[in-house]
N, C-alpha and C positions, 0 to 999 in steps of 0.2 A: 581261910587256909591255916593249918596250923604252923609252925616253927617254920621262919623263912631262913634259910640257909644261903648265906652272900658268897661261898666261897665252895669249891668242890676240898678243902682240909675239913672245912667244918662237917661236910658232908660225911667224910668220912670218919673222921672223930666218933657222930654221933652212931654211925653202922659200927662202931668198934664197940661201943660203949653199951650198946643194944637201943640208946634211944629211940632207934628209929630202924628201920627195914627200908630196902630196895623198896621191897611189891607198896610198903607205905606213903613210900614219894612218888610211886607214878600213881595212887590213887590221887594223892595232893594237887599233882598236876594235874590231872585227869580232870579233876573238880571244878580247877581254875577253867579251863577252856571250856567245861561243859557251862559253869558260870557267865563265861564273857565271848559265848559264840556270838553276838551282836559284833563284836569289833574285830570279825573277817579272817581270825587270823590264819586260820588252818583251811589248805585245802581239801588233808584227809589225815585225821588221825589213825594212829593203828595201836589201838585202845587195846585191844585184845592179843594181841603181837608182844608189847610193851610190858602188859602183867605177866605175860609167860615166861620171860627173858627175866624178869626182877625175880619172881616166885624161884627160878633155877640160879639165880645167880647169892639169895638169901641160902639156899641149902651149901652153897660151895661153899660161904662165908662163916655158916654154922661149922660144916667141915673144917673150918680152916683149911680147905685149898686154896691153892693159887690163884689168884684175878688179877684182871690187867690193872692198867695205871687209873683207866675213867671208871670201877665197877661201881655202880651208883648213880654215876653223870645221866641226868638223861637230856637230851639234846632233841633240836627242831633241824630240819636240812632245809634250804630253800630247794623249792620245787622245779630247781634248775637241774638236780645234784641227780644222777642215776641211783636207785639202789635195784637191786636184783628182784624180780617179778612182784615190784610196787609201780604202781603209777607214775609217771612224771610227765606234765604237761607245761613247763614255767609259764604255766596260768594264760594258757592262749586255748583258742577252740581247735587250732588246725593240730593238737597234739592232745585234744581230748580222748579222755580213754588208752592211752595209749600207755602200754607199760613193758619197765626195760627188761632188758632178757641181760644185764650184767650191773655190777657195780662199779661207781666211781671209786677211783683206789684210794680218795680220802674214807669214802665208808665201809671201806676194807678193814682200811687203818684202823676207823674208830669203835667198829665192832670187833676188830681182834685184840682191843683194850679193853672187853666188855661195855660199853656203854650204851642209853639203852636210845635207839631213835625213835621219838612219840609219835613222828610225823611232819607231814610236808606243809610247811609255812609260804604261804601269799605274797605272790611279788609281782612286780610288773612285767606287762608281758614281753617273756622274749629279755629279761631284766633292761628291757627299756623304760626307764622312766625315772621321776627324782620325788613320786608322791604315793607309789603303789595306788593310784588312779588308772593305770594303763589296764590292767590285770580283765583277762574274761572273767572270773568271777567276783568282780566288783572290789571295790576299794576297800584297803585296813584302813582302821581309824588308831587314833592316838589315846591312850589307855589312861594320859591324863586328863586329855579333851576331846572325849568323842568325837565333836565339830570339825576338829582337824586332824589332818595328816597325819599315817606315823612316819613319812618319808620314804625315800624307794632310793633304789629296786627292791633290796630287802628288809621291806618295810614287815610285813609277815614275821622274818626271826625275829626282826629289833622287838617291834610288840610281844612276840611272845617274852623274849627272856622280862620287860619291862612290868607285865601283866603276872609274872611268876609259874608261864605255863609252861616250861620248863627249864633246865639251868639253865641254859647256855643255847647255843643256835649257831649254825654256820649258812653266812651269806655268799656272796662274791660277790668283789667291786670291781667294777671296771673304770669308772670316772669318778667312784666316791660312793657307791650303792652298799656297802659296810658301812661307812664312816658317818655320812650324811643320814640317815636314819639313826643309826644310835646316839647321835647327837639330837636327835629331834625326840630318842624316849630318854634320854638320861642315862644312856649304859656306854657299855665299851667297847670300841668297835675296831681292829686289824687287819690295813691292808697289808700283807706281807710285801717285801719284796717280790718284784717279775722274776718267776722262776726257781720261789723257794718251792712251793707247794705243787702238787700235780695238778694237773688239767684234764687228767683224764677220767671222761664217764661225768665232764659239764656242759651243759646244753652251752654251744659257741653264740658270745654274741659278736664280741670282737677281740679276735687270738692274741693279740699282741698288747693288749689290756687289761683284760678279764685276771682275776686272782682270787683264787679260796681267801676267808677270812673267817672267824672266830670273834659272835656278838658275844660279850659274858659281863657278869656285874664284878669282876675283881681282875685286876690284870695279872694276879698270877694262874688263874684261868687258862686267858690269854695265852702266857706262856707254856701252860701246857698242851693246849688244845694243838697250839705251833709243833710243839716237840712230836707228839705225836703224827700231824699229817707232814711235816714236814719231811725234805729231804728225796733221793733220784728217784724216780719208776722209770723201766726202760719202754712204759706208751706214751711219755711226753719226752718227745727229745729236746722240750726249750728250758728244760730242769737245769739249776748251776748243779756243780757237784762240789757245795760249798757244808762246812758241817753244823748240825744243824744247832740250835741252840737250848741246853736242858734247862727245863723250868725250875729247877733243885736251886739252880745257878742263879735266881734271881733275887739283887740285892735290891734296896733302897738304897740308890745313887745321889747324895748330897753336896758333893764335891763339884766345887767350883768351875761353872758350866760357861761355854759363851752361845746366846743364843739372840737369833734374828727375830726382829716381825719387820711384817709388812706393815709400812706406816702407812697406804693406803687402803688397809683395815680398819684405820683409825678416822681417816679423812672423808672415804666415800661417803657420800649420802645417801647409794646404795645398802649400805652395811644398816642393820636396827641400831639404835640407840643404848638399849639394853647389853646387846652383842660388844658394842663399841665398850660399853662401860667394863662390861666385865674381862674382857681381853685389857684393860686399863689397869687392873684390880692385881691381876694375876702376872703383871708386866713390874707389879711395884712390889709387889709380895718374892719375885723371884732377886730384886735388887737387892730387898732387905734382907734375902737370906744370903747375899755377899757374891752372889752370877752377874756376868758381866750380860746385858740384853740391850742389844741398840738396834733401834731404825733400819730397816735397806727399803730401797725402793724397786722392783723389779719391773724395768723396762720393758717386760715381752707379758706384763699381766693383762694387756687388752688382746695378747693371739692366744692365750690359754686356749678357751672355752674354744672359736671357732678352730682354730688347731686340732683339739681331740674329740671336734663333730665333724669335722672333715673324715678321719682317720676312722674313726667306729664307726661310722656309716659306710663308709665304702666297705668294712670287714664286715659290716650287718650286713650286706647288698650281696656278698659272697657267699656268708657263712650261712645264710637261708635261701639261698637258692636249692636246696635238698628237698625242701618242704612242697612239693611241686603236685601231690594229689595222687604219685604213682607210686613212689618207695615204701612210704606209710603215712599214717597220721590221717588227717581229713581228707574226704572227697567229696565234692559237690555233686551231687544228687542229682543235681541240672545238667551236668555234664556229656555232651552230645559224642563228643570226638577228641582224638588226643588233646590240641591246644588249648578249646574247651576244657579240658580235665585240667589243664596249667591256670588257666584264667580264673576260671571261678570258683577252683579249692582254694588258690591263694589271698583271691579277691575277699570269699569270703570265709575263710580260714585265719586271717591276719585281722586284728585288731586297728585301728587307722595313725598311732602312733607308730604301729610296726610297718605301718605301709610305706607313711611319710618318711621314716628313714630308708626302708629297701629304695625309693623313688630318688631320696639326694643321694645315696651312697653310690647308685647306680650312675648319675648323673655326673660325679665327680670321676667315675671309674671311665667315662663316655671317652670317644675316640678325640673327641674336639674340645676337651675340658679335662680332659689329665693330669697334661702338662702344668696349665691355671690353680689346679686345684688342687687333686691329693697329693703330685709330685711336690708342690711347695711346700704341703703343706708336712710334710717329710720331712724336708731341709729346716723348715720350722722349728718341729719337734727334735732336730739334732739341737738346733742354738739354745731350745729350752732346757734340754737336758745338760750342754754344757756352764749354762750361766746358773744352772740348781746344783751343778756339783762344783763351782769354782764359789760359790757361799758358803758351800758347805767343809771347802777347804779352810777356809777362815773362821766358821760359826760349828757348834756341835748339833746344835736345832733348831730350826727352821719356825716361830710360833704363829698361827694364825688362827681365826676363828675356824669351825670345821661348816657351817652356812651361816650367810647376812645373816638369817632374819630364823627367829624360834619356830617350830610347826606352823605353816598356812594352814588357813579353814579349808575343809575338802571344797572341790569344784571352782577354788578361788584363782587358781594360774591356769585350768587347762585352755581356756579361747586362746592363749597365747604360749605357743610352745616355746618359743625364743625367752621368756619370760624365764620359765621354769629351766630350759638349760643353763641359763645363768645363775640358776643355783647352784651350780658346781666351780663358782669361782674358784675355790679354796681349794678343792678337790681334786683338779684335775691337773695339778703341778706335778704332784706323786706318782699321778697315772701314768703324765707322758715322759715322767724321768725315769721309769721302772723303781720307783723307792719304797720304803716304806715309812707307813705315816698311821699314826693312831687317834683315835679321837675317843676326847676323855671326859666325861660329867661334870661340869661349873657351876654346878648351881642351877636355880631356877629361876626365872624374872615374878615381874610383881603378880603376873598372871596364872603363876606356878607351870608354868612351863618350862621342859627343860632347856637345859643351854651347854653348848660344849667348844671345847676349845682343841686343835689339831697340833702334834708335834710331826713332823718328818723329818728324816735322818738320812745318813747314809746308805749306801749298797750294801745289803745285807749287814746291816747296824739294827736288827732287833732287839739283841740283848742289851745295850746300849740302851735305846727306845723304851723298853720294860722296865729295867731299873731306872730309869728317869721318870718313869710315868707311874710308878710305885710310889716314887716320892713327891713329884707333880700332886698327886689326888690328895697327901697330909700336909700339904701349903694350909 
């Protein structure tokens, strides 16, 4: 590939200066993924969509017309994300084929900025998963290690921005499916705030979780990619109507910070070794720069994880009961009579990680296990959000690793699901606080693998978060 571009200014620099053309960077890109179709990334590029958009968007620029904010950006969506008469099936069979008749009004957003979308990137199915191993068409791989993981749910965009197949990528996390992945390729991954971003026109897995995010390799990226989808649509009523934050606006914040970790980051024997040291590294590099960083111990880190598998599954167990073989999407062939038509499009429409959660979600929602289950675990999720904002009255950031352990080898956790959901220790504090939390590139261990480290912050404390994570990456 020629001239790798880290930053959408350099990008633009170079279109000002003539080094380079739109229609030149999506052949670039184009080449990368035709290069490294082995490592799964895309479920469908739109090759030809892409050059048409760059080749009109170079003449406006020769004009000196007007372009939006991203003209040049080209971007991957997970295959969760609607866009208007494109396919979107978030990589499951019972939504093969199947394409949307509108847009999500983030790719309203980002195409009314000019930017150009190359295509839909690989994720788990139904974004259930922590290894993009769930996915009907087969697993991404890690672009530094074939052998492993690129991590999931949005394992697809992390790989591609990773692999250089296009700038940037927009995932959604729900337990950590932004974060956890771009920590396993070495990029930069944001979960916004619950309720900065819209929701509408993304495939539901669990409403009260799920959040657009923006993968990119510079966090003022990040910030832009924010400015842009952020802020009200009147299809999502669970939008704040808080304002939003401009990327212009983003300093390198140095100034004397106080911030936590979890000393059982440090302790687990859970946690790598490598993980461990380099959360050590960056704990003594923020002293020296004169931040006050001390120890907390947070008593409710063993209900985390079961907490927001209680809670997403019973919203999986709701949010795809749609999928039923009548409305659209798959029908089994076999199908005799209506409940038949229920049974065996879902049966075999649904992948077995999407089943095993439709099965607990269902389970915890049952008339005899409610009260046991998802009601508690309600009351739960209130004490953890209270004890993550009462630290956060006292600390400015939150620091933890963003997963134990660097990319697993593929096939290595799936016999044990319970395994793999515990790779969202870290992760799903953010989730069930509504916060936001970024996760940032660390380095790589002796195996050159990446490694990342997580900040989370306040309620709608992004710009806060950006300018500390500006300056976080020149430690």
């Amino acid at each position: 590939m020629a001239k790798k571009y880290h930053s959408y200014s350099d990008i633009k620099s170079g279109l000002q200066s003539g080094d380079v053309t739109v229609e030149q960077l999506v052949k670039q890109y184009l080449q990368q993924i035709n290069t490294n179709t082995h490592l799964n990334v895309f479920n469908e590029v739109f090759g030809d969509e892409a050059l048409a958009q760059a080749k009109a968007l170079d003449v406006r620029l020769k004009n000196n017309e007007p372009v939006g904010k991203l003209a040049g950006m080209v971007i991957g969506i997970k295959d969760n994300i609607c866009y208007k008469d494109h396919k979107v099936t978030a990589s499951s069979k019972i939504l093969e084929n199947f394409t949307s008749i509108y847009s999500a009004t983030i790719v309203e957003r980002l195409l009314a900025e000019d930017a150009i979308i190359i295509g839909r990137c690989n994720c788990d199915e139904f974004a259930m998963g922590a290894s993009n191993e769930n996915s009907y068409f087969g697993p991404v791989k890690n672009f530094a290690d074939e052998t492993r993981v690129g991590g999931g749910s949005s394992g697809g965009s992390a790989v591609a921005v990773q692999a250089g197949m296009c700038h940037a990528a927009i995932g959604t996390d729900t337990g950590g499916s932004v974060r956890q992945p771009a920590s396993f390729c070495g990029v930069i991954g944001l979960k916004p705030t619950y309720g900065r971003i819209s929701r509408h026109g993304i495939i539901s897995y669990a409403s009260s979780f799920d959040q657009v995010g923006p993968i990119t390799q510079s966090v003022e990226d990040a910030a832009l990619l924010l400015e842009v989808m952020a802020g009200p649509d009147e299809y999502d009523a669970t939008l704040a109507n808080q304002p939003v934050p401009a990327a212009n606006e983003l300093k390198p914040e140095a100034r004397q910070k106080r911030i936590a970790y979890l000393q059982e980051a440090l302790t687990s024997p859970g946690v790598d070794a490598d993980v461990k040291g380099t959360l050590s590294t960056y704990i003594d590099k923020l002293r020296a720069d004169g931040h006050i960083v001390k120890p907390i111990s947070f008593e409710l880190l063993d209900y985390l994880v079961p907490t927001y598998y209680i809670l997403a599954m019973a919203e999986a167990s709701s949010n795809l009961a749609r999928y039923d073989g009548v409305h659209y999407g798959y029908r089994s062939p076999n199908a005799t009579d209506l409940v038949s038509t229920y049974k065996k499009s879902r049966y075999e429409g649904f992948g077995k990680e999407v089943k095993r959660r439709i099965m607990l979600g269902t389970f915890v929602l049952s008339a005899g296990y409610y009260d046991a289950y998802y009601a508690k675990a309600q009351r739960v999720r209130r004490l953890i959000q209270d004890k993550t904002n009462e630290i956060l009255n006292d600390f400015d950031f939150i620091l933890t690793p963003t997963a134990p352990e660097p990319a697993f080898a593929l096939g290595l956790k799936e016999k044990d699901p319970v395994v793999t959901y515990l790779y969202d220790i870290f992760t799903v504090q953010a989730s069930l606080a509504g916060l936001p939390a970024i996760s940032l590139p660390a380095g790589n261990n002796g195996k050159g693998l990446p490694l990342g480290l997580q900040l989370l912050t306040k309620k709608f404390g992004e710009t806060e978060l950006l300018n500390f994570s500006e300056y976080f990456l020149k430690l």
